[in-house]
FIDREN-756628 format. One record per residue (C-alpha): residue number from 1; residue in one letter; x, y, z. Coordinates in steps of 0.05 Angstrom, whole numbers, plus 5000, padded with zeros to 4 digits. Each point is the difference from the previous one (the first is absolute). Layout:
BEGIN
<NUM, "A", <X, Y, Z>> ...
This chain:
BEGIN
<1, "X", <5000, 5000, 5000>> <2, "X", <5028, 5067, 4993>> <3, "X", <4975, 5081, 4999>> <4, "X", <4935, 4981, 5044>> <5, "X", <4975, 5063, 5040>> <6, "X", <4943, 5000, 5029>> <7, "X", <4952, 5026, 5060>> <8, "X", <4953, 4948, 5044>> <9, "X", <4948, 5045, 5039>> <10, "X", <4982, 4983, 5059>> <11, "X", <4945, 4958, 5019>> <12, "X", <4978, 4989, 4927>> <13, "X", <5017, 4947, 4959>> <14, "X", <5036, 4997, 4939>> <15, "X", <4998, 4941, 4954>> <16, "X", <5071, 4991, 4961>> <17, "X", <4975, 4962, 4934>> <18, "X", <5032, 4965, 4938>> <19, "X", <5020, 4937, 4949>> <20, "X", <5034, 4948, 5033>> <21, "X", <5076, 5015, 5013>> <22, "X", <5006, 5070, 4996>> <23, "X", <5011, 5003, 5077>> <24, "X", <4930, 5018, 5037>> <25, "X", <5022, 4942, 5063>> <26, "X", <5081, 5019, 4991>> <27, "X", <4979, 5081, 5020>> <28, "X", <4949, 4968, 5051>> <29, "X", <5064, 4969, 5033>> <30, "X", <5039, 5055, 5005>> <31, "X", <4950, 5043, 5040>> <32, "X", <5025, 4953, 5061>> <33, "X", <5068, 4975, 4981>> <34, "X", <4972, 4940, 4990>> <35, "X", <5046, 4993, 4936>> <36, "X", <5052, 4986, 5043>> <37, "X", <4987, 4922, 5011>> <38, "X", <5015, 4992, 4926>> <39, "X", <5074, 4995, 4984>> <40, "X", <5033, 5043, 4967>> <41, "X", <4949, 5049, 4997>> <42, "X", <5018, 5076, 5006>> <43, "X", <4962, 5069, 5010>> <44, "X", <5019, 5064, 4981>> <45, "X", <4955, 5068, 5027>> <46, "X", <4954, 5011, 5059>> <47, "X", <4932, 4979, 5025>> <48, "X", <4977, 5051, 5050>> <49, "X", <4950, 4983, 5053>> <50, "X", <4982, 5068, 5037>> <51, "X", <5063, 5033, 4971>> <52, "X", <5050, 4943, 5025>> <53, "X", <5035, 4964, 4950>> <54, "X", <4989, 4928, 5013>> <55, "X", <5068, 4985, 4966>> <56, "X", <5043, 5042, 5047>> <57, "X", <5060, 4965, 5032>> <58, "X", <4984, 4969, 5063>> <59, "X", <4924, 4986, 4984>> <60, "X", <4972, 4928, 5020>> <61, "X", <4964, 4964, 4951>> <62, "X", <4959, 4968, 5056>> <63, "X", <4977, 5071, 5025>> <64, "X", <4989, 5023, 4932>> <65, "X", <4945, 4938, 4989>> <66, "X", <4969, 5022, 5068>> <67, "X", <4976, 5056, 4963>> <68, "X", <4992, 4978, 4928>> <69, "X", <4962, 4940, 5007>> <70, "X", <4987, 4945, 4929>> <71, "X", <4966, 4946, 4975>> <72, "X", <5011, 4957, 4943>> <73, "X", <4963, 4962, 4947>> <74, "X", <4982, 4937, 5030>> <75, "X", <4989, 4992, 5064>> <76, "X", <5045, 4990, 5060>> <77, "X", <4985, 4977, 5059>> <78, "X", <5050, 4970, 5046>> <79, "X", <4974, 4926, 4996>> <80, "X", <5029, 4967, 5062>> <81, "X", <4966, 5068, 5042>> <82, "X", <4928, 5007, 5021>> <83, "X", <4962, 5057, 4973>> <84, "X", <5011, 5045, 5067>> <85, "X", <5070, 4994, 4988>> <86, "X", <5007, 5015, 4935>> <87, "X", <4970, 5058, 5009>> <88, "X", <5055, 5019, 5065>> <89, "X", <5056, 4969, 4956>> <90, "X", <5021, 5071, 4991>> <91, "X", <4998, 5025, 5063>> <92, "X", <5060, 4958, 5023>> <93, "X", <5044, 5035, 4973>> <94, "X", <4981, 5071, 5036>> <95, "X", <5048, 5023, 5056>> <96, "X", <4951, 5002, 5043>> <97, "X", <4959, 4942, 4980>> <98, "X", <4923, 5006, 5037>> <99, "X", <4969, 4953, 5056>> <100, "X", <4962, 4946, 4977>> <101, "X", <4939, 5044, 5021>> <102, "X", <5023, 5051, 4960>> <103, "X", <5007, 4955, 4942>> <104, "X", <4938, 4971, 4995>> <105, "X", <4970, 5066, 5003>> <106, "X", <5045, 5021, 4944>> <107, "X", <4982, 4927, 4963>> <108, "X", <4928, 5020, 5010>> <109, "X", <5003, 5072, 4964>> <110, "X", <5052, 4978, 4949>> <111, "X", <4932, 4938, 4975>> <112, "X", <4951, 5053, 5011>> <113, "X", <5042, 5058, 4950>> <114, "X", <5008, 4929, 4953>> <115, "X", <4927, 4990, 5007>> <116, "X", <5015, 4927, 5024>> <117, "X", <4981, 4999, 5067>> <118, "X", <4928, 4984, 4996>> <119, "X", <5026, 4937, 4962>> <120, "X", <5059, 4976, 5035>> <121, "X", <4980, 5021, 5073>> <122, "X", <4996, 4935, 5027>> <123, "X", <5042, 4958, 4971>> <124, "X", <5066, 5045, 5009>> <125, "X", <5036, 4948, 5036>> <126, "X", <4997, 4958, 4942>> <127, "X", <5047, 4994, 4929>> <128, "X", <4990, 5056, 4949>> <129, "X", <5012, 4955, 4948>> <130, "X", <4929, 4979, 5016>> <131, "X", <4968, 5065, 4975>> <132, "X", <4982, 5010, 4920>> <133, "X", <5049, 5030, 4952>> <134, "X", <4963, 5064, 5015>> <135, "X", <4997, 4997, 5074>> <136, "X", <5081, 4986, 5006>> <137, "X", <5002, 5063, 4957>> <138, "X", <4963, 5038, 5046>> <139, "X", <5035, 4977, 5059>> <140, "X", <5069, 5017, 4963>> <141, "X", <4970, 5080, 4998>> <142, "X", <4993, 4985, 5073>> <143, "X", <5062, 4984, 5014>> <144, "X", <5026, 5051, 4964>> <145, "X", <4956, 5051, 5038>> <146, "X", <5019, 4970, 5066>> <147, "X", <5061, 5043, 4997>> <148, "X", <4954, 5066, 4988>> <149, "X", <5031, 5017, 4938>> <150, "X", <5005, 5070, 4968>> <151, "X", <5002, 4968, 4932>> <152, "X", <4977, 4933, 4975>> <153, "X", <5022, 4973, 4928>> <154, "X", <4957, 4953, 4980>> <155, "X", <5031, 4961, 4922>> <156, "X", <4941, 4969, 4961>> <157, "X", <4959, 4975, 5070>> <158, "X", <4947, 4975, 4964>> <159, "X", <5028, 4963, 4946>> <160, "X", <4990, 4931, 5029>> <161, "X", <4928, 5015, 5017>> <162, "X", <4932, 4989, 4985>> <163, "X", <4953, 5061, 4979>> <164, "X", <4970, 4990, 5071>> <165, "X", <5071, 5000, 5035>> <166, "X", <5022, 5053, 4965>> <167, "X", <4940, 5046, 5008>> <168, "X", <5015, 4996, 5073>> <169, "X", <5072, 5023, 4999>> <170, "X", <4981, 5051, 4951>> <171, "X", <4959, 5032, 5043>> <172, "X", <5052, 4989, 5066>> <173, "X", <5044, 5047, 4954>> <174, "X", <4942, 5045, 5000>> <175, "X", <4997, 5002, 5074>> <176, "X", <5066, 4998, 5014>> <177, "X", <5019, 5077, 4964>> <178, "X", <4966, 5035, 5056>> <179, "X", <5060, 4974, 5041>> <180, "X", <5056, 4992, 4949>> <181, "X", <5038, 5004, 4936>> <182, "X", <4990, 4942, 4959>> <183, "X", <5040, 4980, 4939>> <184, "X", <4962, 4939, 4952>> <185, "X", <5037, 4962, 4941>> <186, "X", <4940, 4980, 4964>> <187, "X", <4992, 4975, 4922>> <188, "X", <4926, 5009, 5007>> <189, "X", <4979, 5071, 4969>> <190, "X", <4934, 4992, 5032>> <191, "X", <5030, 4987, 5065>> <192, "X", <5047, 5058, 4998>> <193, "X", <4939, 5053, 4975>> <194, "X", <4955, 4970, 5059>> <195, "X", <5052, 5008, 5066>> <196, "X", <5053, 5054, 4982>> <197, "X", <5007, 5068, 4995>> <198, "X", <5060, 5005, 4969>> <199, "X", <5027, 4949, 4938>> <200, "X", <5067, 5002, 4980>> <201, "X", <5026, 4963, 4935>> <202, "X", <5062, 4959, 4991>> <203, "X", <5030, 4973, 4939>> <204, "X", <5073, 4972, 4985>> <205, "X", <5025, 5021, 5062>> <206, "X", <4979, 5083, 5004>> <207, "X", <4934, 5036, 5017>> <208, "X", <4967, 5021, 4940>> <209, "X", <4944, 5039, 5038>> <210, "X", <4966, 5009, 5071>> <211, "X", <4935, 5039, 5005>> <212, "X", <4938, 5001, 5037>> <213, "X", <4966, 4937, 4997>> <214, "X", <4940, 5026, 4955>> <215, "X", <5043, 5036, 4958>> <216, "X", <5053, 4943, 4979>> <217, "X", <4933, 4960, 4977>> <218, "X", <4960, 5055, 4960>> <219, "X", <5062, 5041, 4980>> <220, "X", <5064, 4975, 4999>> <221, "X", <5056, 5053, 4980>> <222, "X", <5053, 4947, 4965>> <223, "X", <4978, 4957, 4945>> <224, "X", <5036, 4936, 5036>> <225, "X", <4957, 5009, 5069>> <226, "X", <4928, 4997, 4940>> <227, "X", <5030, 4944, 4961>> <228, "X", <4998, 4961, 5061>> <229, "X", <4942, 5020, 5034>> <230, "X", <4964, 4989, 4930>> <231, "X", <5020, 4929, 4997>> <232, "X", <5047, 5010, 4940>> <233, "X", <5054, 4968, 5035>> <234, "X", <5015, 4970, 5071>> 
């Protein structure tokens, strides 16, 4: 990727969209350094969260994710955990990591902000890998909220979901600006017009074009950004 500038408002959500490849999931990553588990890879510039470079020398990764929480395509739920503690899984790594009080209270909000709770309430002592493809999902926003996140990046959540699924996390994302900045990979234009506010468009590596949300999908300024929202190529 290379010359990307851009601004994400605060709680409101911008979708990044795209064709395959041209590095929606690989800009995704390196709004919490999560680039850095893959060898070899490098970044060059700054990401600024409330004016502080989150590149800066002596900046910790794990602090960083505190902050700027993400989920990924496909579900992940930690399968040998029960569904209350994937949900804390984050916590342990706080410096001052809560009471087991405190965490069930913060389990509790973290399902209710997922919209889960009603449907996992009792039964969160047993394996998440017992909950539908759309349920683990959910609980994975949970556990990313656990950590009360300024920022949550969420790459192509609904991909592996039904219509059904997906409705619900669609409108989580809704909910969830009115506390938040949320980024969304999505290849679904209809997704992207429903939940953001913002759409930016990648291709071969650069952004071509960011603009409010309505205007990207009535009237694009760069004939590359209508091309592909037209359907002429993807």
């Amino acid at each position: 990727m290379r010359d990307v500038s851009i601004d994400l408002p605060d709680r409101e959500v911008t979708a990044i969209i795209g064709p395959s490849g041209c590095g929606k999931s690989t800009f995704l990553r390196c709004l919490n350094r999560l680039h850095e588990t893959v060898p070899l890879a490098r970044a060059d510039g700054r990401v600024l969260l409330d004016g502080r470079n989150i590149y800066a020398g002596g900046v910790n990764p794990i602090e960083v994710r505190k902050h700027i929480g993400m989920v990924f395509q496909r579900p992940t739920p930690f399968p040998t955990m029960s569904i209350r503690d994937n949900v804390a899984a984050g916590l342990r790594v706080l410096s001052a990591r809560p009471s087991r009080r405190d965490t069930d209270e913060i389990v509790h909000r973290a399902l209710v902000r997922a919209a889960l709770w009603d449907e996992v309430k009792d039964r969160l002592k047993t394996s998440a890998v017992g909950l539908s493809g759309g349920q683990q999902q959910r609980l994975c926003i949970a556990r990313a909220l656990a950590t009360d996140p300024e920022v949550l990046l969420l790459d192509e959540p609904t991909a592996s979901l039904d219509p059904i699924s997906s409705q619900k996390v669609e409108e989580l994302v809704y909910e969830l600006r009115k506390d938040m900045t949320v980024v969304i990979v999505t290849h679904n234009m209809q997704q992207a017009a429903r939940v953001s506010d913002i759409t930016a468009f990648f291709l071969l590596g650069e952004l071509v074009e960011v603009a409010p949300t309505r205007t990207m999908f009535t009237n694009p300024s760069d004939s590359r950004t209508e091309a592909y929202i037209t359907g002429r190529f993807g």
